[in-house]
C-alpha positions in Angstrom: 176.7 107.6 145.0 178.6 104.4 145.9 177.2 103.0 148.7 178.4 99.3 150.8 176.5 96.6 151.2 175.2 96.0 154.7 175.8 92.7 156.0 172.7 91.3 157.8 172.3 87.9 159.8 169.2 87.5 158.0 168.4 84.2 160.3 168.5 86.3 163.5 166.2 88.5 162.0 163.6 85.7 161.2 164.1 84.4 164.7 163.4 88.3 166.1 160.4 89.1 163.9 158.7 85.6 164.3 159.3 84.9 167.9 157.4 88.5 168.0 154.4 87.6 166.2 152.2 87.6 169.1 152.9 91.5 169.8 153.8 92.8 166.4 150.5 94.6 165.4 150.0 95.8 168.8 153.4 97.8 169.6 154.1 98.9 166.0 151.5 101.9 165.7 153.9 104.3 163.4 154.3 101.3 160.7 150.3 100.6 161.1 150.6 104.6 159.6 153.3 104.1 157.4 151.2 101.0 155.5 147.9 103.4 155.2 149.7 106.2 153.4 151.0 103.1 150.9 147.8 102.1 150.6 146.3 105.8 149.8 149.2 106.5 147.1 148.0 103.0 145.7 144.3 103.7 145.2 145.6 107.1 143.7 147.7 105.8 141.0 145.3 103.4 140.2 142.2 105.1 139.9 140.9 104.3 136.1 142.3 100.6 136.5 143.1 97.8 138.6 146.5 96.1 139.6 146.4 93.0 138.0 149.4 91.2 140.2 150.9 92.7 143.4 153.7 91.8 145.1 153.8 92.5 148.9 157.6 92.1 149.7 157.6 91.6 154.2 154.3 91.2 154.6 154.7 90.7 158.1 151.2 89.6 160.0 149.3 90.2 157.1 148.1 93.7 158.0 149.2 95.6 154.4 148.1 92.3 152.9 144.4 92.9 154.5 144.5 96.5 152.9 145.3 95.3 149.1 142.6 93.0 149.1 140.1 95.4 149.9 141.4 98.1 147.7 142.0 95.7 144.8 139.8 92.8 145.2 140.5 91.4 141.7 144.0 91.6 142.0 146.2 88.2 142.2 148.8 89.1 145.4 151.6 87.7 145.6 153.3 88.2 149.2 156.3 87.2 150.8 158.8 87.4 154.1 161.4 86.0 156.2 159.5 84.6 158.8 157.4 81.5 158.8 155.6 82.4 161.9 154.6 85.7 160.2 154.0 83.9 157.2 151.3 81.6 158.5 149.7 84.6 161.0 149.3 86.5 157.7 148.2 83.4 156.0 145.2 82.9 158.6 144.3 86.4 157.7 144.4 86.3 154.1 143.8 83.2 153.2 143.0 84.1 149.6 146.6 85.1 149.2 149.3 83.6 147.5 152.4 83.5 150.6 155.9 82.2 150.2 158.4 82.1 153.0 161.1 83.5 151.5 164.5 86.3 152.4 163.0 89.4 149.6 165.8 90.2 148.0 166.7 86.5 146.8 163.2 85.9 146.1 163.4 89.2 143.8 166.3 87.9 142.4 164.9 84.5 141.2 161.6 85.3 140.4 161.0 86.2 136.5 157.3 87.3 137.3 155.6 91.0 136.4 153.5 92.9 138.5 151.5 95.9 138.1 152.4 97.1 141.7 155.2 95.9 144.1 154.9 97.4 148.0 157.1 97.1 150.7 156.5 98.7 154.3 159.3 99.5 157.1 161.1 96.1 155.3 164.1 97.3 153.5 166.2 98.5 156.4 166.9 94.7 156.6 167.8 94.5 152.8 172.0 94.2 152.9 171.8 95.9 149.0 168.9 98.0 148.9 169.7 99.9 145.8 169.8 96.5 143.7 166.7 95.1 145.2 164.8 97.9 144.1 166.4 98.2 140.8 165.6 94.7 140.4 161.8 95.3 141.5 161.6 98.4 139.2 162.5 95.8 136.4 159.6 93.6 137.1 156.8 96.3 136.9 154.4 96.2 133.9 153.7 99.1 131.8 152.4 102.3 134.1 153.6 99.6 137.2 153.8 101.2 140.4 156.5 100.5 143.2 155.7 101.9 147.1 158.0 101.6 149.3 158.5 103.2 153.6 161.2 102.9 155.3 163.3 104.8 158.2 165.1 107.9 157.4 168.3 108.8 159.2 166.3 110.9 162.1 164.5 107.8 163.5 165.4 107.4 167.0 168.1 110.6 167.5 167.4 110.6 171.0 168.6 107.1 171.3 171.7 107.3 169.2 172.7 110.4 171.4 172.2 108.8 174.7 174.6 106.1 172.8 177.1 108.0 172.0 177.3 110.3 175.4 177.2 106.9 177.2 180.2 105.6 175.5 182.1 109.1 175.6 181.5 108.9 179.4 182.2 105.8 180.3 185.5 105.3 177.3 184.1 101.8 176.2 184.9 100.5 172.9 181.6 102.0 171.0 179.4 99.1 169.7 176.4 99.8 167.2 173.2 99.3 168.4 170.5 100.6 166.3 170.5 100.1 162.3 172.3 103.0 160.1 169.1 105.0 158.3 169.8 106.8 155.2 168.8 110.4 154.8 166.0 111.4 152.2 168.8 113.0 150.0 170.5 109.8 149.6 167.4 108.2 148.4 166.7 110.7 146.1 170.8 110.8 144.4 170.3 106.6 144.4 166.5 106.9 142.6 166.5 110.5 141.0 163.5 109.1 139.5 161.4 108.7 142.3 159.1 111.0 144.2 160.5 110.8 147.7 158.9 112.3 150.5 158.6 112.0 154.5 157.0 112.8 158.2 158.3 112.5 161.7 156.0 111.2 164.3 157.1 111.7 167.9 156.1 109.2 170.1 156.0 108.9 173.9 157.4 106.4 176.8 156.4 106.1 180.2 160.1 106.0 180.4 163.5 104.1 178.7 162.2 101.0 179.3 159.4 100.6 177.9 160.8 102.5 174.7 163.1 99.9 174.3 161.1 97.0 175.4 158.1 98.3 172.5 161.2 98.4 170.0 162.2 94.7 170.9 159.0 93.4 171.3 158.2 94.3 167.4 161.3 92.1 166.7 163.0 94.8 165.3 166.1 95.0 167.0 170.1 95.0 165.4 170.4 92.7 163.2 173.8 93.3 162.0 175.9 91.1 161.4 179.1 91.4 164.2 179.4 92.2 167.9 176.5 94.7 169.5 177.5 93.7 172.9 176.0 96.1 175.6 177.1 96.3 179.1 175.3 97.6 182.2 177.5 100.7 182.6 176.4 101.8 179.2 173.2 101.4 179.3 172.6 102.9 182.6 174.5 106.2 181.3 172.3 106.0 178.1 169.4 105.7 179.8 170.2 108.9 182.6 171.2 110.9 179.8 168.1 109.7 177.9 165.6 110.6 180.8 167.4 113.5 181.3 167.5 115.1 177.5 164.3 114.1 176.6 161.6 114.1 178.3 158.8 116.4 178.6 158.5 118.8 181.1 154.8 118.0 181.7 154.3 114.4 181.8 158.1 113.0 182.7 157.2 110.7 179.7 160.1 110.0 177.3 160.1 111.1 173.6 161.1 108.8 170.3 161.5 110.0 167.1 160.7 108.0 164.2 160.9 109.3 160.7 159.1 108.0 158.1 160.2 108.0 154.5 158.2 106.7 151.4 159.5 106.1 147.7 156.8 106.2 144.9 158.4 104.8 141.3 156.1 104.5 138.2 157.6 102.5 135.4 158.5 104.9 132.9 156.8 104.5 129.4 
């Protein structure tokens, strides 16, 4: 599988995820979820010894950070994102941590250190080549190393993209792209054939459009593509009617979002 390098304006994004940091842990629930099921393949792999070194690429606030060092208290950890404002919340958290402000996949690139495990949760949508960084990472596991890694799969927010493309259909703009291409769990599995690959949808529920889209912006993670995502008020007003009117329950009037959850487990092969 060939697949193109997506071009990310990777300052915008640590403008959108640090000007969040205030709300981040509060209106990201599913990737609270995502980081425990790291945590638990962790502990499982390494139940007759400790991790050594960890590397904790997008640490974020610090919340996966918190995890590792009560799982592995021994452990030197080693963890790293794009935001300084992040950086320093998960710093005050962890202040036993080693932190370095730093875009992942260069620091991956530069760094000639080994580590026994290297996790990474909801953080490598935003990688522009995600199949080297992780080839790269894989490299710089020890013997019996253990990579983790969530991410999106390519059902995460259907209803959205629908209401997106009926919107433009209907009103004949120019479509723009608003929400970040997810791969499907097949093309993870033809790019790492040697990884366990699994996933989960979780359905969650709006009071309406709204505040959907104001919980998605307010965890900073909004397009950060590189090029023009311009969105006028006659598209969003038909995404949003054909939205309310597609999906939402028939009980509450409350809006539905998918988000699917997909998780990569690579042990370094003997």
């Amino acid at each position: 599988m060939t697949t193109v390098p997506t071009k990310i304006d990777k300052a915008l994004l640590a403008n959108r995820f640090g000007s969040r940091v205030e709300t981040y842990d509060q209106v990201t629930p599913v990737q609270a979820s995502m980081a425990k099921y790291l945590l638990e393949r962790a502990l499982n792999h390494f139940k007759t010894r400790q991790p050594k070194r960890i590397l904790e690429l997008g640490c974020g606030t610090g919340r996966l950070t918190q995890g590792l060092i009560a799982a592995f208290p021994e452990a030197e950890i080693t963890a790293v994102d794009i935001s300084a404002q992040m950086i320093e919340r998960a710093r005050t958290r962890n202040p036993e941590c080693h932190f370095e402000v730093a875009d992942a996949e260069t620091f991956l690139l530069d760094c000639s250190d080994s580590f026994d495990l290297i996790i990474s949760n909801a953080v490598i949508q935003w990688f522009e080549n995600v199949d080297a960084a992780l080839k790269c990472a894989y490299g710089k596991l020890t013997s019996q190393g253990l990579m983790l890694v969530s991410t999106f799969g390519d059902q995460t927010f259907t209803e959205l993209n629908q209401a997106f493309r009926h919107a433009y259909t209907v009103t004949g703009q120019k479509r723009m792209v608003h929400t970040v291409p997810m791969r499907h769990t097949d093309e993870w599995l033809q790019a790492f054939p040697q990884a366990t690959v699994s996933h989960q949808l979780q359905i969650r529920s709006f009071v309406d459009v709204r505040t959907f889209l104001s919980s998605v912006q307010q965890a900073g993670a909004v397009n950060s593509l590189s090029g023009p995502h311009f969105l006028s008020r006659q598209v969003l007003r038909e995404m949003m009617l054909f939205y309310t009117r597609h999906f939402s329950d028939l009980l509450t009037g409350n809006v539905m979002a998918t988000y699917h959850m997909v998780y990569l487990q690579l042990a370094k092969q003997q």
